[in-house]
N, C-alpha and C positions, 0 to 999 in steps of 0.2 A: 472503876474498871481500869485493869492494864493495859494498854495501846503500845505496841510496838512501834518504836521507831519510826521505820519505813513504812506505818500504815498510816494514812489520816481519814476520822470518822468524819464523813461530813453535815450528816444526818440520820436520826436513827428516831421514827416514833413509833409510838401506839401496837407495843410489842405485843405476841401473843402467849397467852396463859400469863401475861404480867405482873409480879409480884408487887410492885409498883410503877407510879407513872415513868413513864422515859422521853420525854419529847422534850427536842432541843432546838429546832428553829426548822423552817420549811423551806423548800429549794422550787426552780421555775426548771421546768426543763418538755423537750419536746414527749409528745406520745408515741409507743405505736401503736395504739390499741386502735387503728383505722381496718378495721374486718374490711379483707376481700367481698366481693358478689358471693363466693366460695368458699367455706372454710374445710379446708382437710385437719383428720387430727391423724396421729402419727401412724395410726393404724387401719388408717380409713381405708375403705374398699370401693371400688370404682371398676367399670367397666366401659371405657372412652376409644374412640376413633381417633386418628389424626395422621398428620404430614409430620415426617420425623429427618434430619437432616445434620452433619456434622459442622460444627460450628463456622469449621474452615475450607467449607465446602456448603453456604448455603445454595447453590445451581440444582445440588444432585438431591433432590428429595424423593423421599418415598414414602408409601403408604402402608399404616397399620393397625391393631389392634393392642389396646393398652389396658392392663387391667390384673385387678388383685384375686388372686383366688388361694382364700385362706391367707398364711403366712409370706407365701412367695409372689413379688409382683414380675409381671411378664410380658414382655413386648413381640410380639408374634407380629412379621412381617405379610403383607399382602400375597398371595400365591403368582406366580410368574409359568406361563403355559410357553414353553418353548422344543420346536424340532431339533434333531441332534444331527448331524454327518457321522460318519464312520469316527474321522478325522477327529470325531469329538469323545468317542466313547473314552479314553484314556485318561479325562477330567471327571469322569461319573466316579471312579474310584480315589480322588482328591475329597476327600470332607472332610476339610481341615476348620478347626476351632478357633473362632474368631471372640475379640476380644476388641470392647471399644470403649474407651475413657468418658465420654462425655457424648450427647447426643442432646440437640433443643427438637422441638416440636410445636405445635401447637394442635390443641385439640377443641372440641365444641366448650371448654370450661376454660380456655384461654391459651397463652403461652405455656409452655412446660420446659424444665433440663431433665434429662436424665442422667443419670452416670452409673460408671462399672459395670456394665454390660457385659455377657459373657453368655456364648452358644458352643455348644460342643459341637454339633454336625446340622447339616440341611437336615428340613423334615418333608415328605413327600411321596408321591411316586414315579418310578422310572418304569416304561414299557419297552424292553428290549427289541421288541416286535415291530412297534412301530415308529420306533426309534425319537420316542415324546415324553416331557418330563413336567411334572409340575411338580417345582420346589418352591419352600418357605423356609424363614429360620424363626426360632423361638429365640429370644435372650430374655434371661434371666438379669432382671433388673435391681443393684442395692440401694439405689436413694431415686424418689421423686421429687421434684421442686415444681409445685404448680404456680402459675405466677410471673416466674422471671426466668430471663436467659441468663444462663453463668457459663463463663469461657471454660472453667475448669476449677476444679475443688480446692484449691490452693490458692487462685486469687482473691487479692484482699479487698474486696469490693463491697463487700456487709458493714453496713454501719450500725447495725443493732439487732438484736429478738429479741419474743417474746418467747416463755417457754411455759407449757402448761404440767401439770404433775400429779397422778392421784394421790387420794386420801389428806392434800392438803387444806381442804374446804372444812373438812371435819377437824384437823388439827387445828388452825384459824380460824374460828368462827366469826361469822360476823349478823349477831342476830336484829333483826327487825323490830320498829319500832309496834308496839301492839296497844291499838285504841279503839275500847268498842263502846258503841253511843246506841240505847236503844234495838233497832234491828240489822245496825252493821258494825263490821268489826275492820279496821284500816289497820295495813301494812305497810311500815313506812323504811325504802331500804334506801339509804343514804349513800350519795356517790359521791361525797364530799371528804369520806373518813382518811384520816393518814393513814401512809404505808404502814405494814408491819416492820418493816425496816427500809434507808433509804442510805446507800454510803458509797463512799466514793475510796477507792485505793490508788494509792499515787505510786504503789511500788508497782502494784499488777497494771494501772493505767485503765484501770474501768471502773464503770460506775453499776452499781445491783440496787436493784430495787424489788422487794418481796411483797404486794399486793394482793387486796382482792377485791374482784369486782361484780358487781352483781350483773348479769345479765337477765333481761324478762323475754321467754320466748311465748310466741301466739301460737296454740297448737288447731284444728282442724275443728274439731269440738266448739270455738271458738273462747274455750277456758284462759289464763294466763299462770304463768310459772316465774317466777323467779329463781336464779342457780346464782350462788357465789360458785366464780370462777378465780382459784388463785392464780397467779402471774408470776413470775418472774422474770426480770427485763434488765438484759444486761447491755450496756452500752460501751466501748472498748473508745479509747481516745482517739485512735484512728482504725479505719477500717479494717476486718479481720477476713479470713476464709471463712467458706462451708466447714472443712473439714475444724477448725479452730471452735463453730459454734456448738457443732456437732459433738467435740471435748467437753466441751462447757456444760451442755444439757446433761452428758450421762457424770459427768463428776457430782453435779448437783441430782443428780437421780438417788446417787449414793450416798450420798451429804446424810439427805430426808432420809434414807433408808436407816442411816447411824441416827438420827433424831428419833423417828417413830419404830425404828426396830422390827420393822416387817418392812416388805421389800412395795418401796415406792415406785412408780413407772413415768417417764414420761411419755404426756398424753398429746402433744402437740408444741408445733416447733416453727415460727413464725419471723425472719427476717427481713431487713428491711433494706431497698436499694433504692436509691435517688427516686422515693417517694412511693414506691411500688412495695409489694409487700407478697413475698415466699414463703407457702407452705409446704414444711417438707414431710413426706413421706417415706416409708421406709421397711424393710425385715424386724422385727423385732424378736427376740427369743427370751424380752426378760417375764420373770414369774410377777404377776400383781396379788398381791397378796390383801387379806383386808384389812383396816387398821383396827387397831386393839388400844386402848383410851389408857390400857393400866398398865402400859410399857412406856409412853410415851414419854418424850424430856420435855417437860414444863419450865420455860425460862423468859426471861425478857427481852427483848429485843437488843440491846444494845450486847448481851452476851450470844444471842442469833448471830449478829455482824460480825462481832469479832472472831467468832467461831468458822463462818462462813468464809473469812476472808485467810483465815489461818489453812483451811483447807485447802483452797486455790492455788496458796504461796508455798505449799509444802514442794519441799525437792523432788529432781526429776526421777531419785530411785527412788523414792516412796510409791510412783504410779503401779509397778510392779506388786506391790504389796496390798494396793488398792484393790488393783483388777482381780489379784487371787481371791479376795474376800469377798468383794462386793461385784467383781463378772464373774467369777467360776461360781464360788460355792450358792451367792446369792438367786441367781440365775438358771441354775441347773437342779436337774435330783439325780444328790450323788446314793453311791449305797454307804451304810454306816462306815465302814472301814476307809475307804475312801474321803467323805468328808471329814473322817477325825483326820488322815494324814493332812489333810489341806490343813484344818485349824492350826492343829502342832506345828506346820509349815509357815503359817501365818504368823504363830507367836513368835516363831526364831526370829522370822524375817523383823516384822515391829521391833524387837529389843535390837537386834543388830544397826536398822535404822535411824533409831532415837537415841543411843547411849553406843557411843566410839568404846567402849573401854577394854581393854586390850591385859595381857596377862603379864608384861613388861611393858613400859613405852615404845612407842614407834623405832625414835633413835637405836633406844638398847636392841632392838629386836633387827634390825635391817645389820648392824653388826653380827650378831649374831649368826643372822640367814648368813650371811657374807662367807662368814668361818665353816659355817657346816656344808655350803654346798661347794666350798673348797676341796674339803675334805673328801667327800661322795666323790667327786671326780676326780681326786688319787686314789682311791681306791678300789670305783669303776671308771672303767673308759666308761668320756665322759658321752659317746655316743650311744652308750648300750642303756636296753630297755630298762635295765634292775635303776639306771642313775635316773631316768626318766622319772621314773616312777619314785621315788625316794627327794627331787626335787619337788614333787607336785605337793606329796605328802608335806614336810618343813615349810612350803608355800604359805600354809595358814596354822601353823603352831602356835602362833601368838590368839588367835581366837579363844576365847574363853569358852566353856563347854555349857553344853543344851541345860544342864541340868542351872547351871549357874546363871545363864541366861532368864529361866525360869524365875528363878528366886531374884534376880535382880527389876522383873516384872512386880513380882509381888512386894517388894518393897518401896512400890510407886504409891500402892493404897493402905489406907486406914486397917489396921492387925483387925479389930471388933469387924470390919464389915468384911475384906476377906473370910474369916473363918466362919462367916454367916451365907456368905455366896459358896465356899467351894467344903467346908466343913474342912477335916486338919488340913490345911497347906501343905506337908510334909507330908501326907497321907497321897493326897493329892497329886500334887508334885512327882513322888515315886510310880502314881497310876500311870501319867502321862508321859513318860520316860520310859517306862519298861515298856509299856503297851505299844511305844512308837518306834523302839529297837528290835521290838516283836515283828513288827509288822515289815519293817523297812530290812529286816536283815535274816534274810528267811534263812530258818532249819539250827536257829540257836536257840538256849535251851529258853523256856519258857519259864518266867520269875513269877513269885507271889503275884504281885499285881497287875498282871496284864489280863485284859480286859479283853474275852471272845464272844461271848454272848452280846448278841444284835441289840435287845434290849436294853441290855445296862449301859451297853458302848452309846446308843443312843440317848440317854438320861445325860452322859457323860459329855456326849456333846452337846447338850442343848447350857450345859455348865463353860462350858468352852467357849461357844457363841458370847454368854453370856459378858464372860471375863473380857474375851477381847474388847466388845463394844467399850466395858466399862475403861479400860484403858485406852483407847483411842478418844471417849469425849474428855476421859482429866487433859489426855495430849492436845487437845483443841482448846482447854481453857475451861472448861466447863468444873466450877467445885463439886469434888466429888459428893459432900452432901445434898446435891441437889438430885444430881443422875443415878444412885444409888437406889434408893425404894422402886424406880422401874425396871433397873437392871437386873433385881433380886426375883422383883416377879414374872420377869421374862425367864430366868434361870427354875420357878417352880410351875412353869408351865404346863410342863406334861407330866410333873411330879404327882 
């Protein structure tokens, strides 16, 4: 296995789908796996009472109603009955939108924070008549943390979570031991097993650890169940924010979602402060999809790690590139035309990304710029809109073109299994260029290959998803002979 430099593995066992063994020695380290009285999962619904109060103003509390209905959680203030004076009518036409960063509470299930808070107007009624009002405010709440008090989302006060994530139980199994004597049959689920991975990065300064754990729950019936529950548990060398863990979760949401190829969720979000333990709730809008066995990437653990830790370390403008694929298109239902422009947007972006390569070098080309926008400004003034516009253009000359961009993706992977994913490449290639000049530069003429029918453009993208995924796991490390036969069958999916 190749290890970058600035990475060091510190531990890596008992990989999943492993083609062979990989365990390399075992590390001591603390848990969180100390479950609250209470567990929320990331979507959980509640409907709870309590005193709610500004951090820096614990004196002034007030009472409320807190509570999930569907997607939006809502904090809806206690009603307030108050007489008006004359003197006062000229504030009933003030219902200005109030907006509040952080709010603690405590409700009947413990402490609580809330944050991002946001109310457009009072809600209520006013009688003109008899000059009496009863108002309330609704806010619209984006994060709940039950559990713990946090000053504000940027302090670094978390020293660790857990994070939970579907479809990863089915992807990591962990099957029971099975012994039947006569008229019983025992089930033995072992809590001793190594992680799926356990490593530590000294560039990033954390430590991941990929787990699962069995939980047994008692149901009412007085039956019992056993759930593998996977984990993931990241610890940061010194303390991190909310908002820091909160990256962490949806990066590795996406991570799985590039591993299993349907779109992974996470299911719960668990931190840790000087012994106490936060669970955070929240909005969610992403799509849970189910998992599919015959897409998935089968590998061993110590290629999980290095992959995992390759994704965290990648640069700050690759996020850009992330969020397009894996928060718009992933997340959303676009209509065909639209999601093909995102992919094609997506390809540019990736190759522009991963590969500097320029149409001269740098040097020669900054010379160059020099002499031409010399010249534009003797020949317009250099104020006028025509120079303007003729620098912006020369701006990016040196850029290499979409189409070359294109082919220089394709030259990342194996000729035999390209032309088995996309059929001719040049065939290919010409679809996705003409069809995306089509689209993007309305009322030119329409080429051979551009693609209008719903249908086929959809076929075309599920080729596109396809491709990309496969060039972002070779980007991770991943040999292309391995991720290949999933990628192929996720590309004849709806074929």
């Amino acid at each position: 296995m190749t290890v970058h430099e600035e990475t060091q593995f510190i531990s890596i066992a008992a990989p999943p789908h492993a083609h062979q063994p990989c365990i390399m020695f075992a590390i001591q380290s603390h848990e969180i796996r100390q479950p609250m009285a209470d567990k929320f999962g990331v979507r959980e619904s509640f409907d709870l009472y309590g005193a709610f109060w500004k951090p820096e103003e614990p004196d002034s509390k007030f009472t409320g109603r807190l509570a999930r209905n569907k997607q939006v959680i809502e904090l809806t203030t206690s009603p307030t009955f108050k007489a008006l004076t004359v003197d006062d009518l000229p504030s009933l036409f003030e219902r200005e939108r109030q907006t509040i960063e952080v709010l603690h509470g405590t409700t009947e299930h413990g402490p609580c924070t809330l944050f991002w808070l946001q109310s457009l107007s009072p809600g209520g009624r006013t009688d003109l008549q008899t000059l009496e009002v009863l108002e309330f405010r609704t806010f619209r709440v984006s994060l709940c943390i039950f559990g713990l008090h946090i000053s504000s989302a940027t302090a670094p006060i978390l020293q660790s979570a857990c994070f939970g994530y579907s479809s990863l139980q089915e992807w990591i199994p962990r099957r029971p031991e099975r012994e039947q004597t006569g008229d019983h049959i025992t089930l033995t689920h072992s809590l001793a097993l190594p992680a799926a991975f356990d490593v530590c990065s000294t560039a990033e300064r954390i430590r991941i650890e990929l787990d699962v754990v069995p939980r047994m729950q008692h149901h009412a019936s007085g039956e019992y169940q056993v759930r593998n529950e996977p984990q993931l548990t990241v610890e940061p060398a010194e303390p991190r924010s909310v908002e820091w863990f909160l990256d962490i979760a949806y990066r590795f949401e996406n991570f799985f979602s590039v591993l299993l190829g349907t779109s992974v969720c996470v299911l719960s979000i668990a931190a840790k402060h000087e012994g106490e333990v936060g669970w955070f709730v929240r909005r969610i809008r992403n799509k849970m999809q189910k998992p599919d066995p015959t897409i998935w990437v089968r590998c061993d653990g110590s290629q999980l790690a290095e992959a995992a830790l390759r994704w965290l370390s990648t640069p700050e403008e690759f996020r850009s590139f992330e969020n397009l694929v894996y928060g718009t298109i992933r997340n959303s239902s676009l209509y065909v035309e639209t999601e093909f422009l995102s992919l094609a947007q997506a390809l540019e972006s990736f190759h522009r990304l991963t590969d500097p390569v320029t149409i001269v070098t740098p040097e020669s080309f900054d010379g160059i710029l020099r002499s031409v926008k010399e010249a534009i400004h003797n020949i317009c003034r250099a104020e006028s809109e025509i120079a303007s516009k003729l620098d912006e253009c020369v701006q990016h000359a040196n850029d290499v073109s979409f189409q070359q961009r294109i082919k220089g993706l394709f030259s990342r992977l194996n000729g035999d299994n390209l032309r088995r994913l996309l059929g001719s490449p040049e065939e290919f290639e010409q679809t996705l260029r003409q069809t995306r000049n089509y689209f993007t530069h309305a009322g030119i003429r329409k080429q051979t290959k551009v693609l209008i029918d719903a249908g086929k453009l959809f076929l075309f993208n599920q080729k596109l998803h396809a491709l990309l995924r496969l060039l972002v796991l070779v980007h991770l490390g991943f040999p292309e002979s391995i991720v290949f036969e999933p990628i192929f069958q996720q590309s004849r999916k709806w074929a």
